[in-house]
N, C-alpha and C positions, 0 to 999 in steps of 0.2 A: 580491599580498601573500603568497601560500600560497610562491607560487617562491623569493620573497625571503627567505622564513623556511626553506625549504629548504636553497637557497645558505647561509647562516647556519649552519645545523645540519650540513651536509657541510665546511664550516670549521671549523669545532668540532671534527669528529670527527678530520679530518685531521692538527691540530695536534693534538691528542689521542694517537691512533697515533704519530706522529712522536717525541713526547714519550717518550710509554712506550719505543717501539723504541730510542730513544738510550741509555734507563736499562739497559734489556737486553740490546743488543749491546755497550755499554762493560764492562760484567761477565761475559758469556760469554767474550766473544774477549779474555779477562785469564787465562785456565784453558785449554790444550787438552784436561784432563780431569776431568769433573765426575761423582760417583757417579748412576745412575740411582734418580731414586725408585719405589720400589714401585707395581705397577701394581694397583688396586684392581678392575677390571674386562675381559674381553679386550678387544683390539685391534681396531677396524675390518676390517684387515685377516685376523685368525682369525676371525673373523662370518663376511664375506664367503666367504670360502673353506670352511666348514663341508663336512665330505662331499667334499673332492677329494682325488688322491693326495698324499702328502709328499712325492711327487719334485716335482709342477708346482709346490708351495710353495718350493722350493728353487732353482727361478729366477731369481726377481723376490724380492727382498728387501723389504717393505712395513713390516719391524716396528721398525728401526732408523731410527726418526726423523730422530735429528742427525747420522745421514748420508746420510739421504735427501736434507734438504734445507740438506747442509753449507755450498754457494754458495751461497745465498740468505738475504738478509738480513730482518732481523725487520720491518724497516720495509714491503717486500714482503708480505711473507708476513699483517702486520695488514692492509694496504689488500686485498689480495684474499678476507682474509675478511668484511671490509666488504660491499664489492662482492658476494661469493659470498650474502652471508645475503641482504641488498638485491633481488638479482634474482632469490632463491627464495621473497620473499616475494609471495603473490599478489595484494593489494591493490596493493601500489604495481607488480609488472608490468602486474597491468590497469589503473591510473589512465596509466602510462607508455606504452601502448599507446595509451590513447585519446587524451592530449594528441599526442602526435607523430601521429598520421592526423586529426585534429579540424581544424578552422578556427581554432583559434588559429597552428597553425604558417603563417597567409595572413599575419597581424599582426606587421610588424617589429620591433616590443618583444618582447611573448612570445616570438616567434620565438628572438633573440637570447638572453632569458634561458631558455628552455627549453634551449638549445643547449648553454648554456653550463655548466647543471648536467648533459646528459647526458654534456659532453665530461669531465669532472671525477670521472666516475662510470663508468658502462657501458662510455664510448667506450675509453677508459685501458684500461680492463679487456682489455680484449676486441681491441684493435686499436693497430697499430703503429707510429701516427702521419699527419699529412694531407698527407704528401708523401715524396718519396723517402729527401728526406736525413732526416728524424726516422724512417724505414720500416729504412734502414739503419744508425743508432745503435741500433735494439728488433735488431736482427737481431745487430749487431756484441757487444750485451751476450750474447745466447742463445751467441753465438759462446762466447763467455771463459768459461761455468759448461758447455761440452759439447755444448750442442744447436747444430741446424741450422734454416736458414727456407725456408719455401715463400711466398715473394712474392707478393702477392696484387694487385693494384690494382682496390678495390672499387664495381667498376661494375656495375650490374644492368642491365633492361630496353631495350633502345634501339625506337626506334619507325619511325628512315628510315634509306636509305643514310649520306645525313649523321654522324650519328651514331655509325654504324660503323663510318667509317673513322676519325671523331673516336676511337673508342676501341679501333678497330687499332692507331693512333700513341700513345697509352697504354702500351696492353701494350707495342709494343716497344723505347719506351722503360724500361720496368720489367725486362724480359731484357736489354737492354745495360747496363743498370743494373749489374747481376751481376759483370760485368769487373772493375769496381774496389773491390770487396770482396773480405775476406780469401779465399782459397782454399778450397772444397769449402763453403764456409759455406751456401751456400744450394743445397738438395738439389732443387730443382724451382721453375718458375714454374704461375701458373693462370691460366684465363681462361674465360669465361663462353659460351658462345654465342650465348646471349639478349644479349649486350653487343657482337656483331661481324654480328648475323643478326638482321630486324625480328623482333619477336616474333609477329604476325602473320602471318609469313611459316613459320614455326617450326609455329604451330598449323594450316595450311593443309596443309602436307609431314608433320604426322603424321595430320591427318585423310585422307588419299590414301595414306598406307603402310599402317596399323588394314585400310583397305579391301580396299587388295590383296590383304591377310594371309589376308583373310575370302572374297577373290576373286580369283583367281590369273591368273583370263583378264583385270583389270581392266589393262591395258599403261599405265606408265611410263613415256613417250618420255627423259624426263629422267634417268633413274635411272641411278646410274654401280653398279660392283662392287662389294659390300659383304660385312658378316656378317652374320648373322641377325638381328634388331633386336625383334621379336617373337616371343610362344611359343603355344603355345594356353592356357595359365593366365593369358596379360596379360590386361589393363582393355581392352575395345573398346566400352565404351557411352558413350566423349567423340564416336563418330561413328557415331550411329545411324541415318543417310540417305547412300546417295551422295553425296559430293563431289563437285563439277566440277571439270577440268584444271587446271592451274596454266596462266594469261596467260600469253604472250611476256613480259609485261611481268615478270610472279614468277619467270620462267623463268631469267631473265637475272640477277633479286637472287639467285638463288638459286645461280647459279653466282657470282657475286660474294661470297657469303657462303665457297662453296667455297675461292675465292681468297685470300680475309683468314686462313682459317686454315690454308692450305697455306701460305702466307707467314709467320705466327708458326713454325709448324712448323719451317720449313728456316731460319729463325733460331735456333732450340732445338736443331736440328742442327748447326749450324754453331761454336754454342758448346758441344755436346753436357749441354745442359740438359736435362733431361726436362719435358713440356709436360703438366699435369695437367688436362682438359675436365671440370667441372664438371657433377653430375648439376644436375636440376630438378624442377618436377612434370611429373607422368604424364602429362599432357595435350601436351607440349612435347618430351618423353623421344626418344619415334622417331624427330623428324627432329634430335636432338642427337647420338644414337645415329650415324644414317646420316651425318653429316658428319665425326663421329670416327674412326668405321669406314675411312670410304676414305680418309680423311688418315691413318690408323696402313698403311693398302696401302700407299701412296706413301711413305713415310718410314721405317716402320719395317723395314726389311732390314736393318739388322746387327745385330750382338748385342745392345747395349744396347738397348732400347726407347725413344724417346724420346717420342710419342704416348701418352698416356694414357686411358683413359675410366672414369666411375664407377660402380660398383652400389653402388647401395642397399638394403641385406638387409631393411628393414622392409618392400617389396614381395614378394607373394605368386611372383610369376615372377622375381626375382632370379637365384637357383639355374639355371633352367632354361636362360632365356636365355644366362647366363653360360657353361653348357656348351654351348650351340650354338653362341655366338662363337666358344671356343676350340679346338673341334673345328674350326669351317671354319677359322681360322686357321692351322691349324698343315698343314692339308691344300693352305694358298696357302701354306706359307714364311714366314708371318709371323710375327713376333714379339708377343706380345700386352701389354699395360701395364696395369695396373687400379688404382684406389684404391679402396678398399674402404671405406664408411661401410655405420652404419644409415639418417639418412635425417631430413630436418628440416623438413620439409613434413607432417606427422602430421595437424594440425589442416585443413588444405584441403584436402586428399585425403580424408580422412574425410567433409569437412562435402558435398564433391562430389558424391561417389557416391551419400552418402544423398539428396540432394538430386533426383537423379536418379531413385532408387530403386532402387540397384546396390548389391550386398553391396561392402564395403571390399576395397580391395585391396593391405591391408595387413595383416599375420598378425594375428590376434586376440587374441592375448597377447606378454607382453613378450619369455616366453619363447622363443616359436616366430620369434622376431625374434633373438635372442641365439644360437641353434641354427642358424639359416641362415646369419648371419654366420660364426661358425666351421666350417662346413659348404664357404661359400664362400673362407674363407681357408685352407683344408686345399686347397682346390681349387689355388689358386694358387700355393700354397709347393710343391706338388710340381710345377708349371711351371714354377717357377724351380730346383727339383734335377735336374730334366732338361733344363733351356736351353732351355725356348720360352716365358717370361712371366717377368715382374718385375710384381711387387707391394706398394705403400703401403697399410698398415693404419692406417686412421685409424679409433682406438676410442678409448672414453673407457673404459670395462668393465676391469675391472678380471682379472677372470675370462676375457675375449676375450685382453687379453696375456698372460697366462699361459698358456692352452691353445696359442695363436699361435708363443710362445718356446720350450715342448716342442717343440712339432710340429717350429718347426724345427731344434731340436738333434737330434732323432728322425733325419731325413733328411740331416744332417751339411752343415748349410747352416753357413757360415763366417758371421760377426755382423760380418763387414765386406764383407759382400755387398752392390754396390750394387743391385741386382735387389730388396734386402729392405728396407724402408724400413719405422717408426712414428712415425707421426703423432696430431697432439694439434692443438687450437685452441689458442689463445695468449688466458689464462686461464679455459682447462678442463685435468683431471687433471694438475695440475702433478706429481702425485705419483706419478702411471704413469709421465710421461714422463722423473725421474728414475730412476725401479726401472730401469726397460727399457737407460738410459744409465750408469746403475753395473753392469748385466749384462753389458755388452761392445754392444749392437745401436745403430743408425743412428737417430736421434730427430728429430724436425724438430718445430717450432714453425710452425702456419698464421699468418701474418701478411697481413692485410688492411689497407690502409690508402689514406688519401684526406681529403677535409673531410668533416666531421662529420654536415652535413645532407645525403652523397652516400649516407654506407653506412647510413643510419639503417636501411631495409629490411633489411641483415645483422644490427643489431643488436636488431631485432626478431626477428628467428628465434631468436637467442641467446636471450634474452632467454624466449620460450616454451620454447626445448628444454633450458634451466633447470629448468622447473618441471611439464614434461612426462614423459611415463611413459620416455621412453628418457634422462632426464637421470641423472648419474651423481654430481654436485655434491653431493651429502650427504657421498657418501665421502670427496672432494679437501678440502672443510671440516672435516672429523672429523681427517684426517691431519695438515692446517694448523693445526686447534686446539691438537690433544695437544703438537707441536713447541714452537707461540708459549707452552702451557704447559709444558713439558720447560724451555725456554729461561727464562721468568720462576722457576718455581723456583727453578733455578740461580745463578738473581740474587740472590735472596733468601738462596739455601743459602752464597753468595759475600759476602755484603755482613755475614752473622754473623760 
């Protein structure tokens, strides 16, 4: 009954929005020019920025609303504020959490109608359809207002080889994909390694790497050429006993795993894609690390980079690691690729270590998480002004692109650099990743997509890092609101 009154009330609201956006885009787009009304209180974006230079404000453009969000239409712009309040509020993320992991989703009724209102809701939100062709309609609209896509085919966890090869032929269906879309429209594919390499196999090869780290006579018959993959500030309390050897039997998944992603790889080479690996938790990170690692040796020798790997600055050895990759990198020749987030695993990593009884290893404030990010994207923009690294900045921060876009005017990086890339999730900071696209710089849109009960685990992350300390969604609503009000005014000031 609760669902169905649910369903009921997201109907309601939907023809609602609809309604209203017909009244207000029939009256705006009748004016190319409507007086601005007096603003009564500052801006989001002068808050936000309080205390930084007037050059970095003069970047990124945040205070011209109706041309922020010129291509986008009002009927847009109400559903995602919908959706945005919806999954920042906290009762209904945690009723939403608990029914999608609960025993009703065992029950094919519930099932279907839980589905049906997340698909309606979240999934919409956040994701770009449950198959290629509706993945490459979200992708071909980002095309037409400017942006670009990062293709995503939203698989998680695999548990056998089965599996993995099941979801090798996935992804490469998802990059051949690419060919018969508009040109340059999608800046990068992704892939998971927990979706190509059992997951168990994953935590076995980073409980044996931690070891080594800690003991250097401990030999590796297995172990190919790599970067550095730990530091002495990482987490080593997920493997507080010796390990034993990995089996023949792991030995061989484990070169198999090798092979699935040198095989995506030299498809992403061959169409000169670049190939985004996916961070994860900590516990997982080493042996995703060490199979990025030697797939960017073998691939990455020409200029472009097309191998990629992620830091995630909410960890305490971010930074650190980061320069020890790229120092060995550059000392093999290689060219290095990075995506740059904070990091969406906040709450398992916290609840782990406490668990264990290991301080966090994750900065302590938000701040000192905001400070390495820019720390480590200062790192990397100047790897891409001297030709050894290309860097995607995936921030939602408002502040990260701004200091991001000086930096790299500072260092006379060309904003049609393909080495420079910002990235956004596909409904998160719709409102950065216009500033950054009327500034001149390369935007993409993360588009994940598949069936609805495949990527629910992604839209659970979403969904927490909503309403979690690194979410930035207050702002993109505030920006969203003032517009969809800017725009109803106008109707109003139009319709006297």
């Amino acid at each position: 009954m609760a669902i169905r009154s649910t369903q009921k009330l997201l109907g309601r609201l939907n023809k609602s929005i609809n309604t209203s956006a017909a009244v207000i885009t029939s009256t705006t787009e009748s004016s190319s020019s409507v007086p601005n009304s007096p603003r009564e209180k500052k801006s989001v974006a002068e808050t936000s920025t309080t205390g930084k230079k007037r050059a970095n404000d003069q970047i990124l453009d945040l205070e011209n609303g109706e041309k922020l969000f010129s291509s986008i239409k009002t009927s847009y712009l109400m559903k995602s504020l919908m959706n945005q309040y919806l999954v920042s509020y906290d009762p209904i993320v945690d009723m939403g959490i608990w029914v999608m992991k609960s025993r009703l989703m065992e029950t094919m009724v519930f099932k279907s109608l839980i589905l049906g209102v997340v698909k309606h809701t979240f999934y919409d939100h956040f994701c770009a359809g449950e198959n290629l062709d509706e993945a490459s309609k979200t992708l071909e609209g980002l095309w037409d207002v400017g942006l670009k896509g990062i293709m995503d085919y939203g698989l998680e966890d695999a548990n056998d080889n089965f599996s993995c090869d099941r979801n090798l032929s996935e992804f490469l269906k998802t990059i051949e994909s690419t060919k018969f879309l508009p040109p340059s429209s999608v800046s990068s594919a992704c892939v998971k390694i927990t979706a190509i390499c059992p997951i168990s196999l994953l935590k076995r090869v980073s409980d044996l790497l931690r070891w080594e780290h800690k003991d250097p006579s401990y030999h590796l018959p297995w172990k190919v050429d790599t970067f550095p993959m730990l530091c002495e500030s990482s987490p080593f309390y997920h493997t507080l006993t010796r390990p034993n050897h990995l089996t023949s039997i792991e030995e061989h998944d484990l070169q198999q795993a090798h092979e699935r992603l040198h095989e995506l790889s030299e498809k992403c080479l061959e169409m000169n894609l670049p190939l985004l690996v996916d961070a994860e938790y900590s516990s997982v990170q080493p042996a995703i690390d060490y199979l990025t690692y030697s797939s960017m040796i073998k691939i990455n020798r020409y200029e472009m980079p097309i191998v990629y790997g992620t830091i995630q600055a909410y960890l305490k050895d971010s930074k650190e690691r980061l320069l020890l990759a790229t120092e060995a990198a550059e000392k093999m020749g290689v060219k290095v690729g990075y995506k740059l987030v904070r990091g969406a695993y906040l709450s398992s990593e916290l609840q782990l270590a406490s668990s264990l009884g290991f301080a966090s290893p994750i900065h302590g404030t938000i701040q000192g998480t905001h400070e390495c990010y820019n720390e480590c994207a200062s790192i990397m923009l100047e790897k891409v002004a001297n030709g050894t690294g290309a860097i995607v900045l995936a921030t939602h921060n408002l502040d990260s692109g701004r200091v991001a876009a000086t930096k790299a005017q500072e260092l006379g990086l060309g904003k049609s650099n393909p080495k420079l890339q910002f990235a956004q999730l596909k409904g998160m900071a719709d409102g950065l990743s216009f500033a950054l696209k009327n500034a001149g710089f390369q935007v993409s849109k993360y588009l994940p997509y598949g069936p609805v009960d495949m990527v629910i685990p992604y839209l659970l992350r979403r969904a927490e890092e909503n309403r979690g300390m690194l979410s930035t969604s207050t702002i993109d609503r505030e920006l969203m609101k003032n517009e969809v009000l800017r725009r109803l005014k106008a109707s109003i000031h139009l319709a006297k």
